[in-house]
N, C-alpha and C positions, 0 to 999 in steps of 0.2 A: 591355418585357422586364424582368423583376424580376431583383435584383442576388443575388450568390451568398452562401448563408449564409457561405462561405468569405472573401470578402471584404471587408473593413470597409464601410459604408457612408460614404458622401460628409459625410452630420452628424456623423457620430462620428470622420472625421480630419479635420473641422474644430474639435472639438470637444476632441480631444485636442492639434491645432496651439495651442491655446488657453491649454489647459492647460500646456503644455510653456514659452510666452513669456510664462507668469506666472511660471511658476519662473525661468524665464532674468533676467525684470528684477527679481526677490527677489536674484538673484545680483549681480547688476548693481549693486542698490542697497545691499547689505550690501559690496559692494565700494569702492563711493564713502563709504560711511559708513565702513568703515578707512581712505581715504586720506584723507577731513576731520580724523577723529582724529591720526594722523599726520602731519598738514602743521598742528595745533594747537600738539604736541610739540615740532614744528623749531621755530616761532615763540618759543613760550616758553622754550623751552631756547636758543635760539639772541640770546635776550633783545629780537628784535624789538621784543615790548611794551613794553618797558622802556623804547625808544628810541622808539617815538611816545608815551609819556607816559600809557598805556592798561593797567587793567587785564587780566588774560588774559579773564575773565569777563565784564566789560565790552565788550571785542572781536568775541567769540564770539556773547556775548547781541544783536547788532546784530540779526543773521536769526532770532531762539528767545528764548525767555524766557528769564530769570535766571536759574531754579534747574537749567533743561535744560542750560543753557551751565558752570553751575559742577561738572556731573555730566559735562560731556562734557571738561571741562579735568581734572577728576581721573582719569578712564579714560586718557586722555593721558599724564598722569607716568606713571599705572601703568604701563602695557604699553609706550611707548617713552621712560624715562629717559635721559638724558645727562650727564653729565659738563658742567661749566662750559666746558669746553673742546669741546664737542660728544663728544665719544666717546661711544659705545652701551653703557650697562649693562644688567644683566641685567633682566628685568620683573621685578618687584613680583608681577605674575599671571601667571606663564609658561604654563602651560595655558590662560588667558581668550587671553593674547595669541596664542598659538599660533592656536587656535578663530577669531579674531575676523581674525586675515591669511588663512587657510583659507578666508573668507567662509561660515563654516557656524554662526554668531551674528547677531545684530545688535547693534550699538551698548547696544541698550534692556538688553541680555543682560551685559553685560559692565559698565555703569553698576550693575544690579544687584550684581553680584557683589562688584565694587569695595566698593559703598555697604556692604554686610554685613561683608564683612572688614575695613572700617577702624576701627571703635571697639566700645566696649562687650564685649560677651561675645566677642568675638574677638581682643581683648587680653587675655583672662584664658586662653585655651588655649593650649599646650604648641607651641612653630614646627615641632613635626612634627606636629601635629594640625590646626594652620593651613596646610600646605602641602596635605596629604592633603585640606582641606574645599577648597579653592579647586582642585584638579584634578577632584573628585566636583560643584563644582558648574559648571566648568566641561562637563564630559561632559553631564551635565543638560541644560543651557541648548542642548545641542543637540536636546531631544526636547518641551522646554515651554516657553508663555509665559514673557514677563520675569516680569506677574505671578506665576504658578503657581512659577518659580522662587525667586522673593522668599518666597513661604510655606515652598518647601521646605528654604530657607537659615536660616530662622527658627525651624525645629522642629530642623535639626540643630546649630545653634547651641546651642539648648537643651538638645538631649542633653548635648553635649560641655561645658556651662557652667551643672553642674546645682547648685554650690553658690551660684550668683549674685555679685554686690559684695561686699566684704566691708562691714562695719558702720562706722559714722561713729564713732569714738570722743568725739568730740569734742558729737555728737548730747546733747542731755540723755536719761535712764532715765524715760522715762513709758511710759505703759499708758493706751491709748485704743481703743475700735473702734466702727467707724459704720456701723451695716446701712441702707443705703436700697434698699428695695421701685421695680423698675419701674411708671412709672405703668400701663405696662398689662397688670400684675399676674404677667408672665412670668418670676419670678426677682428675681433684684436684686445693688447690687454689696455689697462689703465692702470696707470702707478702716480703718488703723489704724496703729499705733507700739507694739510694746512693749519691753520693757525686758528686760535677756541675760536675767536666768531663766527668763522667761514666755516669751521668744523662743526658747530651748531646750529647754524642755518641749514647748512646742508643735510645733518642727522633729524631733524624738523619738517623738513620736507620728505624725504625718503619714509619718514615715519608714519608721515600724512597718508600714503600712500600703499602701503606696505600691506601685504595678503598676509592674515592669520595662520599663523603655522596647520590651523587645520584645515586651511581649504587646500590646500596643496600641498603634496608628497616631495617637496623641497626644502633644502639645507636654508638659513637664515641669508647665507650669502648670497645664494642663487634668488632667491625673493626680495633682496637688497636691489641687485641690479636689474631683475624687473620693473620694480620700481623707477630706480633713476631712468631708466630706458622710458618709463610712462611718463616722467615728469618734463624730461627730453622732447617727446612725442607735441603733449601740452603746448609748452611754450613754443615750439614752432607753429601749430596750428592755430594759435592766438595772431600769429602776422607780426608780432612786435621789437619783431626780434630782426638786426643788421643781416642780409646777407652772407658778408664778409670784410672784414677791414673797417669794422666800424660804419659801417654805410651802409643804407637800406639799398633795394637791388632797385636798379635804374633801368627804364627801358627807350629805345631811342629807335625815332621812325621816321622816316624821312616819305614825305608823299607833295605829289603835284597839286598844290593850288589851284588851277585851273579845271584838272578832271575832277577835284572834291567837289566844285561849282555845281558843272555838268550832272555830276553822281547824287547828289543831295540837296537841290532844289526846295526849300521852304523851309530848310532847318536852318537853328541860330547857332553859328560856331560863336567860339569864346573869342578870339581873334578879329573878328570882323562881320558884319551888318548878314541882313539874309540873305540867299546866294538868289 
């Protein structure tokens, strides 16, 4: 007796039983992964480590590698600070920490996020600009890989920190740049240093030309070299520009005097009368 289209078949709510205690021990496991974070917090704030003689990262790295263990003690201060005194301060990430007690992150998510807001381009934004990126990538981290969010943190980073470092004063004023060709043939990098005037004409022009972060789904640098590539493009199609070696391109033709006669009867060459 065949089963009714009506009612599930016996493979498919096994199948979906399946499915459903995979999500359940994703939950499970993102649930344990906040309370190892959190019982990292208590130790170190609570200066256990301190009193066995142990770094935090040290401790931690017994079960993980080093660098997993010093990413899992920094997500820690972040999302449950303390007072010397134990007392509970605010997070550092209140939306990751939010997210990551919700069990709707993982650990990997939140490590991310940390890792991106602590230095570099996320020192130089505005703390209402840093607050607003760490609630946008916490909501994120609920729909994408750590990966996939690590790229997403890195283009908006880029938006929001589109003037970069500022300059080493201290640097010497040179002008150098290094084109190396990939060996296989696909492009190549550019590497250099130049000096505030060159470094301002150039940032000037590049600027001139430069696509609005919103016309296109690219990082600030990738729409950088766009740009030079169009300013590039430019100036060679203008013609004004030497060949090679300083010297505009030369063309040299050698033809017979007597068949140009022959071939072009009533025209005026510059060289000599009508033929």
């Amino acid at each position: 007796m065949s089963e009714s289209p009506l009612v599930p078949s016996r493979g498919s709510v096994a199948r979906q039983d399946r499915i459903d205690q995979l999500s359940y021990l994703k939950t499970v496991l993102r649930q344990a992964e906040h309370d190892m974070v959190e019982l990292v917090a208590s130790l170190d704030s609570g200066g256990d480590f301190v009193e066995l003689g142990v770094r935090p990262v040290s401790a931690v790295a017994v079960r993980c590698r080093e660098f997993e263990a010093r990413r899992m003690v920094a997500v820690a201060r972040a999302v449950f600070p303390t007072t010397l005194g134990g007392l509970a301060l605010e997070p550092r990430l209140p939306a990751t920490a939010m997210a990551l007690a919700g069990w709707e992150i993982d650990q990997a998510h939140a490590e991310v996020i940390e890792h991106a807001l602590r230095k570099g381009a996320a020192e130089r934004i505005s703390p209402e600009q840093w607050s607003s990126l760490e609630e946008q990538l916490a909501g994120l981290a609920r729909l994408y890989r750590p990966d996939e969010l690590a790229g997403l943190a890195a283009r908006m980073l880029d938006r929001l920190d589109q003037d970069g470092p500022p300059p080493n004063d201290d640097e010497p004023q040179v002008n150098e740049l290094h084109l190396s060709a990939s060996a296989d043939g696909a492009g190549g990098r550019v590497k250099g240093r130049l000096d505030a005037a060159t470094f301002e004409v150039l940032c000037r022009a590049v600027r001139g030309v430069l696509c609005p972060a919103t016309d296109e789904l690219k990082s600030l640098g990738e729409r950088q070299a766009d740009a030079l590539g169009e300013i590039c493009e430019h100036a060679l199609d203008e013609g004004r520009l030497p060949l090679e070696g300083g010297e505009r391109p030369h063309v040299t033709a050698i033809l017979d005097y007597q068949w140009m006669r022959e071939q072009a009867r009533g025209l005026m060459f510059d060289f000599g009368g009508r033929g």
